[in-house]
BAFI-3210 file (N, C-alpha, C; in Angstrom, 3 decimals, decimal comma, padded with zeros to 6 digits):
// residues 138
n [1|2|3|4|5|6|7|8|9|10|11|12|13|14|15|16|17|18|19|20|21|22|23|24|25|26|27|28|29|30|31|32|33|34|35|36|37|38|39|40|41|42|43|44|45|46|47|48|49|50|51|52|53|54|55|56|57|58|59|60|61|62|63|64|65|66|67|68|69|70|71|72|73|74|75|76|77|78|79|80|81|82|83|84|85|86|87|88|89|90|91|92|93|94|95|96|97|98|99|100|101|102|103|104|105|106|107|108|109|110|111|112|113|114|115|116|117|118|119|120|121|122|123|124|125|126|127|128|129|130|131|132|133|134|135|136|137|138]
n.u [-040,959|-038,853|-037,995|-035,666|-035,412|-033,324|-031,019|-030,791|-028,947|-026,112|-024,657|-021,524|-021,272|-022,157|-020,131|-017,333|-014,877|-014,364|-015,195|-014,473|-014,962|-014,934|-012,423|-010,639|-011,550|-010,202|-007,945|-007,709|-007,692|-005,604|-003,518|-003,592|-003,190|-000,810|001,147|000,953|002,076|004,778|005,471|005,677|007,399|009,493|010,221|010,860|013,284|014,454|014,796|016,364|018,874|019,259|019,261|021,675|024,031|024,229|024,556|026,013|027,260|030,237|031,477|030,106|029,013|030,732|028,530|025,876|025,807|026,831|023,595|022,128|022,910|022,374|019,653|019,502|020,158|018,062|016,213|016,968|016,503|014,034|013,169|014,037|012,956|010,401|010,191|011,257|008,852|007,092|008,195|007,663|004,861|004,224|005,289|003,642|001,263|002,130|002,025|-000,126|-001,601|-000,088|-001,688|-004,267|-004,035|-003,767|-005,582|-006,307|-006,587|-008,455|-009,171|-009,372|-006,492|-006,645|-008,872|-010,068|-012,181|-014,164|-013,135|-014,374|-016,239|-015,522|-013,857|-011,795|-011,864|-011,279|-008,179|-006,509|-004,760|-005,256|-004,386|-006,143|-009,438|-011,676|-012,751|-010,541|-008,635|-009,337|-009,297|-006,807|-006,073|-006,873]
n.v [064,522|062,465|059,455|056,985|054,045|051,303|049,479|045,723|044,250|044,743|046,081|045,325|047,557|049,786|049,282|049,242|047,988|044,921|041,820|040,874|038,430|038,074|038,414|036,350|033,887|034,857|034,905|031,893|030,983|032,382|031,322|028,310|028,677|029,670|027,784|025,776|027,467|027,876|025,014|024,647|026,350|025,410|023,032|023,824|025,310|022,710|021,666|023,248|023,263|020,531|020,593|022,101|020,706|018,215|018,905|017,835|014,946|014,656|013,471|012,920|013,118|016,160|017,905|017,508|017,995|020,345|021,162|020,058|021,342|023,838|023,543|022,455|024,459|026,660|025,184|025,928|028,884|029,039|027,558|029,256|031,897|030,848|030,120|033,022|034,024|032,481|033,391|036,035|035,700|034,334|036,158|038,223|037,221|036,553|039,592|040,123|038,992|040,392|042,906|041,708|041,847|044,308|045,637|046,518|045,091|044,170|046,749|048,713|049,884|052,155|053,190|053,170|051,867|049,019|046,072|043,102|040,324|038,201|038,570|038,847|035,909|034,725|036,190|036,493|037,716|040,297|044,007|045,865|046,827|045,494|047,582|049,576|047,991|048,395|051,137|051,507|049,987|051,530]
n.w [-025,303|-027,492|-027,079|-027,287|-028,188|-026,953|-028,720|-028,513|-029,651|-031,209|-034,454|-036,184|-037,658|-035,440|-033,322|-032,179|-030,921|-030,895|-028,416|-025,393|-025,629|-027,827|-029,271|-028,002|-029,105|-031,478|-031,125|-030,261|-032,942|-034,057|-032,642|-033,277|-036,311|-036,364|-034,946|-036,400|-039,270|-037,947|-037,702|-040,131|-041,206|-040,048|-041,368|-043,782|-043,142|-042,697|-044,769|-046,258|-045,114|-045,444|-047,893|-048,392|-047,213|-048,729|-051,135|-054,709|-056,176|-057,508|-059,526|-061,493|-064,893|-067,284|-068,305|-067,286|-064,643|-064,696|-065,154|-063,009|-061,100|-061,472|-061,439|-058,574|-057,779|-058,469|-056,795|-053,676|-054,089|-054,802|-052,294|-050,318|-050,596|-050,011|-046,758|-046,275|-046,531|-045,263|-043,032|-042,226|-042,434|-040,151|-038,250|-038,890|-037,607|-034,732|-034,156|-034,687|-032,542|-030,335|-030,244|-030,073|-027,522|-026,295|-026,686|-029,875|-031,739|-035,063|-035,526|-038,267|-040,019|-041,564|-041,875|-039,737|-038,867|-037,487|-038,837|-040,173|-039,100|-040,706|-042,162|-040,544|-039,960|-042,175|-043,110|-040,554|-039,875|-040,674|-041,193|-042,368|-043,421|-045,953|-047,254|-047,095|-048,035|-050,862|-051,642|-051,439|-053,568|-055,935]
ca.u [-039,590|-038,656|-037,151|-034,644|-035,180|-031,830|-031,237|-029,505|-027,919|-025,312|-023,962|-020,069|-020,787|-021,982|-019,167|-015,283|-014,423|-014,620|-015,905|-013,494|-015,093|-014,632|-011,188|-010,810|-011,706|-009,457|-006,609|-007,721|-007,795|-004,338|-002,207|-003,537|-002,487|000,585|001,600|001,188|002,828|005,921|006,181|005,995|008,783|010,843|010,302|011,338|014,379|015,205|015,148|017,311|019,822|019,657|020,021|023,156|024,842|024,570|026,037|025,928|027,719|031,614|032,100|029,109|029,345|030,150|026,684|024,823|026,528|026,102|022,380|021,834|023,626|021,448|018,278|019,271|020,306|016,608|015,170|017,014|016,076|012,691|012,684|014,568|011,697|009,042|010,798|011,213|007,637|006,610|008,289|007,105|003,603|004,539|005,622|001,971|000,292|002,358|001,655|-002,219|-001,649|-000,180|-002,954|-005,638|-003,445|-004,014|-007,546|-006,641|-007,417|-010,110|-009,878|-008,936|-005,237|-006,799|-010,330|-010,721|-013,705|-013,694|-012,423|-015,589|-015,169|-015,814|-012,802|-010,825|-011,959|-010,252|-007,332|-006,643|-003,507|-004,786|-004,939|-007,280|-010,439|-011,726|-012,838|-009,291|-007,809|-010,390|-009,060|-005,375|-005,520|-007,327]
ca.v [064,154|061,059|058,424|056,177|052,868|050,578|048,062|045,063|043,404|045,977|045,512|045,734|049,638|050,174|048,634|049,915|046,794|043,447|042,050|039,955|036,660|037,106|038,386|034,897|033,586|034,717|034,225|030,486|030,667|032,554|030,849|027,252|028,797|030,150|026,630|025,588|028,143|027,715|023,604|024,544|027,169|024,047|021,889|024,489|025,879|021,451|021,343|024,484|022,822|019,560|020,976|022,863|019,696|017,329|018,930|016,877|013,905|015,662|012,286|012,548|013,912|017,664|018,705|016,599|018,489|021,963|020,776|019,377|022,190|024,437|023,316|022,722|026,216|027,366|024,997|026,802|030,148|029,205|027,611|030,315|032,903|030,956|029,975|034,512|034,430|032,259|033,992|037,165|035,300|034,286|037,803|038,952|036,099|037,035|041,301|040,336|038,519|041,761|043,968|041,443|041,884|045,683|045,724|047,119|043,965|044,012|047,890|049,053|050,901|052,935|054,027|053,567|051,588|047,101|044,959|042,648|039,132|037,420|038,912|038,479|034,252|034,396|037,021|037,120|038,343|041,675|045,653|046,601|046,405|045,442|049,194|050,034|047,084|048,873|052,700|051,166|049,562|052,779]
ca.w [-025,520|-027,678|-026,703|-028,215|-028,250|-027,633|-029,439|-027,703|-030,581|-031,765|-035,471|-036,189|-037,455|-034,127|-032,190|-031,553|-031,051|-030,476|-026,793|-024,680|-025,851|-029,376|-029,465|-027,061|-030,204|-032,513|-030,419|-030,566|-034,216|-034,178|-031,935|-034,225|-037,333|-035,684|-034,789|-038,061|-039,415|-037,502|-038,287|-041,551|-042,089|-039,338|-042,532|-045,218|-043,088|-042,500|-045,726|-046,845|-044,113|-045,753|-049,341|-047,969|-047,008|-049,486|-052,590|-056,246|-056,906|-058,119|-060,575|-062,854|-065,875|-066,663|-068,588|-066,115|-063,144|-064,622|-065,100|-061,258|-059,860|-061,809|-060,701|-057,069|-057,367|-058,528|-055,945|-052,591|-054,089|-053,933|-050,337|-049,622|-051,155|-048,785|-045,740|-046,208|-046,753|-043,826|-041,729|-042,524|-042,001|-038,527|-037,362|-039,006|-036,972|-033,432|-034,262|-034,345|-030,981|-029,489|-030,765|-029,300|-025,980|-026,207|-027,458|-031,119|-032,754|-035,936|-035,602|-039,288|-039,684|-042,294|-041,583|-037,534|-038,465|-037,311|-039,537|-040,597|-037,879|-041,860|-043,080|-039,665|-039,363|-042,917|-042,916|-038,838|-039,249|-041,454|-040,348|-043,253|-043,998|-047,226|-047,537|-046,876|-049,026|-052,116|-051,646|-051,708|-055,016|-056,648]
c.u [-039,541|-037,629|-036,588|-035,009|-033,677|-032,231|-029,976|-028,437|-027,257|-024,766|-022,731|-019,996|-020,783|-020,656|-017,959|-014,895|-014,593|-014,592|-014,467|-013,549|-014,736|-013,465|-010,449|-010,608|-011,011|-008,145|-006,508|-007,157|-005,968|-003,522|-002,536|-002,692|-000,540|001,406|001,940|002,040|004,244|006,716|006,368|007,404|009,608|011,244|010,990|012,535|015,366|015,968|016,035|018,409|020,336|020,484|021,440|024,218|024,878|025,334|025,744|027,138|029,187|031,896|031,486|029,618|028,965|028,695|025,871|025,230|025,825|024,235|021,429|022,058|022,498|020,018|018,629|019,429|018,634|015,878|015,390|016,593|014,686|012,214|013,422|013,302|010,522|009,572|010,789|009,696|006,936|006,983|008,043|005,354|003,501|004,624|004,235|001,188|001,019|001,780|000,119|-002,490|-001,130|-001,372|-004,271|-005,073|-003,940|-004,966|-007,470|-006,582|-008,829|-010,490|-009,047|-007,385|-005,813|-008,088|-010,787|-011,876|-013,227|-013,893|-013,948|-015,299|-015,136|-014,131|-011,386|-010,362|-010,526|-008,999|-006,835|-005,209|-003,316|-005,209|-005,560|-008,337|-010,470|-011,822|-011,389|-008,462|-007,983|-009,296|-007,781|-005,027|-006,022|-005,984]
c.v [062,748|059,917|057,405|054,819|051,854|049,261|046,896|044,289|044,363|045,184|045,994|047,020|049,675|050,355|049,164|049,163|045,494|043,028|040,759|038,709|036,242|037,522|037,278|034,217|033,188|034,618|032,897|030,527|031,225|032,026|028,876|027,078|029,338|028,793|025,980|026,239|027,866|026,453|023,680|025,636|026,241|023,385|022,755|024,678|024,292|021,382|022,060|023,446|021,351|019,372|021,241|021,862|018,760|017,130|017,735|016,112|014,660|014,628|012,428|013,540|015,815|018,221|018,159|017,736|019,534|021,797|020,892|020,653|023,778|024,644|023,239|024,499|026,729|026,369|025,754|027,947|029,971|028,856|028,594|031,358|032,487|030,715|032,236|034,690|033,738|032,769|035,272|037,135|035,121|035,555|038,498|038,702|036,861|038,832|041,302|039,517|039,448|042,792|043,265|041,356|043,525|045,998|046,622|046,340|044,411|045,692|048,484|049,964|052,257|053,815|053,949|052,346|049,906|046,547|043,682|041,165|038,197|037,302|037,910|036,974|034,255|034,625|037,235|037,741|040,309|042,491|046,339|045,792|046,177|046,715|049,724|049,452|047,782|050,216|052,173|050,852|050,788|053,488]
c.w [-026,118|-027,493|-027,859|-027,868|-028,212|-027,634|-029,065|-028,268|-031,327|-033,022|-035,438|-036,257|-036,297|-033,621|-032,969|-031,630|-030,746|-028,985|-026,585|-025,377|-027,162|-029,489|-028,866|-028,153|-031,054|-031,918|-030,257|-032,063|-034,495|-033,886|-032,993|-035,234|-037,074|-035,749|-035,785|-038,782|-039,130|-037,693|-039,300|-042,031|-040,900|-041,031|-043,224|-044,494|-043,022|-043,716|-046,588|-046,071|-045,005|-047,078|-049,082|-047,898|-047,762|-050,930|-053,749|-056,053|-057,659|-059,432|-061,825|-063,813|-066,303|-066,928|-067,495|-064,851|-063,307|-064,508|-063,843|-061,037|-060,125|-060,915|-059,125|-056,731|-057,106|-057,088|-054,379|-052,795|-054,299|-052,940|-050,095|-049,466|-050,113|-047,480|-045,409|-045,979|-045,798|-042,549|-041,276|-041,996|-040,488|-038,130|-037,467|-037,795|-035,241|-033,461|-033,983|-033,207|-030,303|-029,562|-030,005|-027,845|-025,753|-026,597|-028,794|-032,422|-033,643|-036,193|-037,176|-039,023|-040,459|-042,163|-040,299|-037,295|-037,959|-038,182|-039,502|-039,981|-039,808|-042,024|-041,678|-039,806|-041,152|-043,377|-041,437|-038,788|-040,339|-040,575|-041,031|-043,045|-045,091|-047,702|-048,011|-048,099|-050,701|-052,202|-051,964|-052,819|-055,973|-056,811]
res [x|x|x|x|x|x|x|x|x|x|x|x|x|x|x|x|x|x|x|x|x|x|x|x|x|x|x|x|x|x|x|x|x|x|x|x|x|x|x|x|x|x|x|x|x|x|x|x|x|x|x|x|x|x|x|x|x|x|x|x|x|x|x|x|x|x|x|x|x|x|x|x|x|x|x|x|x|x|x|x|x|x|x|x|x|x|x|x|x|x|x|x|x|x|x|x|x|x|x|x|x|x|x|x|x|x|x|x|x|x|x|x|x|x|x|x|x|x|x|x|x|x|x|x|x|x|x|x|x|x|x|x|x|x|x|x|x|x]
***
């Protein structure tokens, strides 16, 4: 009868999922960027707030006005656009802190298989793999 040899260092195929200590881990690394995250869409929504209230100058001249008013226009619709887009990031960032509460952190949405810790340290808030990310753009 032959025997199997085990092998004590398991690679990611192996493994289901990630062990207590390293999802530990990335819940450090999440709740950091999280923080971050969150001072930074404070700043963008201060600054939507501040835009809002100060308004152009009513005296200056009209081309000048239409001009100003112009551009402040384009500049709230793009803090608007990221202030949308950080907070969209935030909700990512808390969703991959429920998932490492329920142990389905790092486990792919698309192929079952774990999420590569490479990809995680730099993406921690994705539910693909790169595999997954590949088949999607095809």
């Amino acid at each position: 009868m032959a025997h199997k040899p085990t092998n004590p260092s398991t690679t990611s195929e192996d493994k289901t999922r990630y062990s207590d200590e390293e999802l530990k881990e990335f819940e450090v690394l999440i709740k950091a960027k999280l923080e971050k995250a969150r001072d930074e869409f404070k700043i963008l929504k201060d600054t939507l707030t501040r835009t809002n209230d100060e308004g152009t100058d009513s005296t200056s001249g009209g081309n000048t006005k239409v001009l100003e008013d112009g551009a402040e226009t384009a500049e709230k619709e793009n803090l608007s656009q990221l202030a949308a887009r950080q907070l969209k990031y935030i909700t990512n960032l808390e969703n991959a802190l429920i998932r490492i509460k329920n142990g389905t952190y790092g486990i792919c949405s698309v192929t079952g298989k774990l999420i590569s810790k490479e990809r995680l340290i730099a993406v921690p808030h994705t539910t693909q793999s790169i595999e997954a990310k590949m088949m999607k753009q095809d």
